[in-house]
C-alpha positions in Angstrom: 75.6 31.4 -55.3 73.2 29.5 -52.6 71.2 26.8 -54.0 67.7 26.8 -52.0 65.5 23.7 -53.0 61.8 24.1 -54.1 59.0 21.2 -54.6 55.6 22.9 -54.2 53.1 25.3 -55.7 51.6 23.2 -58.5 49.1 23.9 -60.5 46.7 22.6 -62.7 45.0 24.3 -65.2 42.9 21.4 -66.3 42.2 19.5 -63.0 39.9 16.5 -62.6 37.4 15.2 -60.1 38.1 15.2 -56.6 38.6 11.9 -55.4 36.5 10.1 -52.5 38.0 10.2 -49.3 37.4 8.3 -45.8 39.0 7.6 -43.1 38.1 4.3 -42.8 41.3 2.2 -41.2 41.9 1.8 -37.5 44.9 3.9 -37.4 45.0 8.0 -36.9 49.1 8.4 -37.0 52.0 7.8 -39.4 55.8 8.8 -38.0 57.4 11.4 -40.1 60.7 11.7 -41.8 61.9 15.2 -41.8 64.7 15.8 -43.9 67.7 18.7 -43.5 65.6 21.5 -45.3 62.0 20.7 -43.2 60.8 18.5 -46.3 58.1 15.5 -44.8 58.5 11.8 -46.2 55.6 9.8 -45.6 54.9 5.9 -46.0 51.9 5.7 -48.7 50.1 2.0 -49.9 48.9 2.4 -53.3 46.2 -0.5 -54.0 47.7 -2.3 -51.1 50.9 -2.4 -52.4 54.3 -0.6 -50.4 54.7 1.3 -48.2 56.3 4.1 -50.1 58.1 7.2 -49.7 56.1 9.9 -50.7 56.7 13.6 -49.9 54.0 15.5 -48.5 53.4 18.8 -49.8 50.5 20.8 -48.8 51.8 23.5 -51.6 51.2 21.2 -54.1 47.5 21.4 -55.9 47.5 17.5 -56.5 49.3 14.5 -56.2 52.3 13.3 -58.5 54.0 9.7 -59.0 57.7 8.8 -61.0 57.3 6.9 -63.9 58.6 3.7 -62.4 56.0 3.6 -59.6 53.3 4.0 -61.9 54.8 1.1 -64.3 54.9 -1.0 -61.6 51.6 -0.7 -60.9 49.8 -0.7 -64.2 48.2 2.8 -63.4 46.1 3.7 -66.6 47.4 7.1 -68.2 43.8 9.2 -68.8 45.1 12.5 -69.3 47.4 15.1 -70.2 48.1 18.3 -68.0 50.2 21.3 -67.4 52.1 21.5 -64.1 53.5 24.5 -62.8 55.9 25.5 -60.1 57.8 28.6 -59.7 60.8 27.3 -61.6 58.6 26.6 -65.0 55.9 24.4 -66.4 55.4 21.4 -69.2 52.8 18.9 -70.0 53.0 15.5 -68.1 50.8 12.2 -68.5 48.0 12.0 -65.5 47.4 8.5 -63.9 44.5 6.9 -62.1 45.8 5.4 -58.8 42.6 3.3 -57.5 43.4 3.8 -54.3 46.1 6.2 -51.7 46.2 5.3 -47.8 48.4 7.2 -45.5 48.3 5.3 -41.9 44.6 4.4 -42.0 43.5 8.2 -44.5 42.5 6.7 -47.7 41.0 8.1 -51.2 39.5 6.7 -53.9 41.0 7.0 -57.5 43.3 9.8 -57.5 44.6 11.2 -60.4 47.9 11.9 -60.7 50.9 13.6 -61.9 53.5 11.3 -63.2 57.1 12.4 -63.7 60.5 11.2 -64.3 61.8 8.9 -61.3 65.1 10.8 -61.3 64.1 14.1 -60.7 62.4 13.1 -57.7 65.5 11.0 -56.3 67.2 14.0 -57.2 65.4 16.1 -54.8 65.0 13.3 -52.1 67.0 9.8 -51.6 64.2 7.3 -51.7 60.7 9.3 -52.9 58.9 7.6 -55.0 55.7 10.7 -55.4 54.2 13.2 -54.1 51.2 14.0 -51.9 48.8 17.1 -52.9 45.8 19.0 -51.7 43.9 16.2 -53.9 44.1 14.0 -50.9 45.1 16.3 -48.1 42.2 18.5 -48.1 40.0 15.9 -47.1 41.1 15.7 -43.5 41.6 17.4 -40.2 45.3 16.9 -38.9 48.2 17.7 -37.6 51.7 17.8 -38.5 54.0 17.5 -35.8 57.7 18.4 -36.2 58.5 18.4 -32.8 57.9 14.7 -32.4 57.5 13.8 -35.8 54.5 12.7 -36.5 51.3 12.8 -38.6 48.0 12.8 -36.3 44.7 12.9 -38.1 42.3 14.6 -35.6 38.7 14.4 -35.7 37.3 17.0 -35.3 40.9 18.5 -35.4 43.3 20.4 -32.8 42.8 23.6 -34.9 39.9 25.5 -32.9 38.6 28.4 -35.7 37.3 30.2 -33.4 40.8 31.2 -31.7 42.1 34.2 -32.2 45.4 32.5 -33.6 43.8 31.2 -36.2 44.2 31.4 -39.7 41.5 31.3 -42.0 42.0 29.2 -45.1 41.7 30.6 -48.2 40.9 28.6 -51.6 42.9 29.5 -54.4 43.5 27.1 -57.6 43.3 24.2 -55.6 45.2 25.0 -52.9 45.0 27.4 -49.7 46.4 30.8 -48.8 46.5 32.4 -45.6 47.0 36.1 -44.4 50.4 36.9 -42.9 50.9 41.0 -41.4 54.4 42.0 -42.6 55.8 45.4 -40.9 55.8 48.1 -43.6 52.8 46.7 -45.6 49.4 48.3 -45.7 48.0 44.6 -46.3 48.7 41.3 -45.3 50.3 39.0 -47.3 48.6 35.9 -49.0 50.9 33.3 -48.5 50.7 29.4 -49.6 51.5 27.0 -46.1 54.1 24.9 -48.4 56.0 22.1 -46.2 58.0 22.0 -49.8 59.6 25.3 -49.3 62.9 25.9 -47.4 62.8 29.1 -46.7 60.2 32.0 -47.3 59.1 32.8 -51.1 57.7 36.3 -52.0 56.9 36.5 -55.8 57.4 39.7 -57.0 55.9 41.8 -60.2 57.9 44.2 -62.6 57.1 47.3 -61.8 56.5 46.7 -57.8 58.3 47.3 -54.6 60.3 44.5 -53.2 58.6 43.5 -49.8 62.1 42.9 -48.1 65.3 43.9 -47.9 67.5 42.6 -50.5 70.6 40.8 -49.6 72.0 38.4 -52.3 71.1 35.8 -55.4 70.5 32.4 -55.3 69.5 29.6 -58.0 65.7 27.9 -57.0 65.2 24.4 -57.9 62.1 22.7 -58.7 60.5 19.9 -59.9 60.4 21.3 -63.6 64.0 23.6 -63.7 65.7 25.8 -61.8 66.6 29.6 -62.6 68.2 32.4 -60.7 66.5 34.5 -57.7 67.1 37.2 -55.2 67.9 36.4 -51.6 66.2 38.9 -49.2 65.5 39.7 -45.4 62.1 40.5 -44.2 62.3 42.3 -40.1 59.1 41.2 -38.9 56.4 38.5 -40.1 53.3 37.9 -37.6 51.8 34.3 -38.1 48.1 33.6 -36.7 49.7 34.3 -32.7 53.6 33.4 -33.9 55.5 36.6 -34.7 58.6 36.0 -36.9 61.9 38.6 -36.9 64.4 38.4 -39.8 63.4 36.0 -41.8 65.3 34.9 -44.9 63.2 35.4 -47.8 63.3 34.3 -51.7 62.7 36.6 -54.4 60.7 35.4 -57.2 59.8 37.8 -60.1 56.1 36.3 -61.0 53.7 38.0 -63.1 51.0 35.4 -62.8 51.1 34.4 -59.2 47.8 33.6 -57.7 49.0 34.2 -54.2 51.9 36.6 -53.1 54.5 33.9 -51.8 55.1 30.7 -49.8 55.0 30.1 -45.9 57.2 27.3 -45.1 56.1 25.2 -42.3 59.3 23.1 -41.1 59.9 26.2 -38.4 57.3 25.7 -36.0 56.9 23.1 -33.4 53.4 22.1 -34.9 50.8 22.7 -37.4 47.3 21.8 -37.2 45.1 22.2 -40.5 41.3 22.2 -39.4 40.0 21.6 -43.3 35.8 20.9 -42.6 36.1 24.5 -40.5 38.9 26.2 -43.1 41.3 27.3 -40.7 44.9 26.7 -39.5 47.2 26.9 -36.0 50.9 27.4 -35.4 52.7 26.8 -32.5 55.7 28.3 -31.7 58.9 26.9 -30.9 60.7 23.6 -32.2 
């Protein structure tokens, strides 16, 4: 039975104050670190201390820390909240970090997530957190997998007016987009997760399965794992990127907000255009 790995789609259900975002420093890149399943390490300061290695997660709703990091730096605990992910949910302790920078991108007392050190080592040598939609949605940029980078553009390379482009939809703190899949009468609203592996349809009792099923695998996540179906879906059309046989995960969800995850490690690039709403794919890696 495959093992597929899973760190996105969090949720909050009692989220706090968006924090103030700038950017502010004389730097608009960081370099990436792209690991073997299209996961993104980042270098993060926290109150001028690190760098550290945080994984960036545009799936995730907000921004978590291990329990070390936040010891070390003294971050007051001011709240309790639920987190969820596909593979379950629990309470965890929220922190105030006074202040997140990523290569010149900064916020402003982030709240934050804080969970055992070793379940994140155990999903990545090295990671110390997490980066969310709490600080990414503040800024236009660009993730770069061909050439591994992190650009923040101003005004952004994702043009909304294109016919490529993909509108982005709020949704619990976080953003869906459309995606046509052969055989459906409507698109699919899929989360652009660069936590995912591999495509994640969540699935009702009761309802078709949108693919073709081919096998089971375990999913693992930050709170559990549990068993799922491994799939095959023929054609996927993305913005102006059209996808054939894609491997697809299973999930049977009765509370989903969206209808699965789009992983984003398989294109070259990826612009996210957040003051317009929209985002581009490019082809190719």
């Amino acid at each position: 039975m495959r093992a597929i790995v899973f760190l996105g789609m969090m949720a909050w259900l009692c989220p706090g104050p968006a924090a103030a975002a700038d950017r502010g420093g004389a730097e608009t890149a960081a370099d990436l670190s792209i690991d073997e399943r299209g996961g993104i390490v980042v270098p993060v300061m926290l109150g001028g201390a690190g760098p550290f290695s945080f994984m960036l997660d545009t799936g995730a709703t907000r921004t978590l820390v291990g329990d070390d990091l936040a010891g070390l730096l003294n971050a007051p605990l001011v709240a309790r909240a639920e987190m969820v992910t596909s593979a379950g949910s629990e309470m965890r302790g929220v922190v105030r970090l006074e202040r997140v920078e990523v290569a010149g991108a900064r916020a402003e007392s982030l709240l934050a997530s804080v969970l055992p050190a070793e379940r994140l080592r155990a999903l990545a040598s090295g990671i110390r957190g997490l980066l969310g939609q709490d600080f990414l949605s503040a800024f236009n940029y660009t993730l770069d997998y061909r050439r591994r980078r992190l650009i923040w553009d101003e005004p952004g390379d994702a043009r909304c007016g294109e016919p490529s482009a993909l509108r982005l939809i709020p949704v619990e703190g976080r953003y869906v987009v459309e995606v046509s899949r052969s055989g459906l009468t409507r698109a699919l609203r899929l989360v652009p997760d660069t936590g995912a592996e591999t495509f994640v349809f969540f699935h009702a009792p009761g309802e078709a399965v949108p693919a073709i099923a081919i096998g089971r695998a375990r999913l693992t996540g930050l709170t559990g794992d549990g068993g799922v179906r491994i799939a095959s879906t023929p054609r996927l059309v993305v913005g102006g990127v059209t996808l054939r046989d894609q491997p697809v995960v299973i999930v049977d969800r009765t509370d989903a907000s969206a209808d699965g995850l789009l992983p984003l490690h398989g294109f070259a690039s990826v612009s996210f255009n957040m003051k317009d709403g929209c985002m581009v794919v490019r082809a190719g890696r």
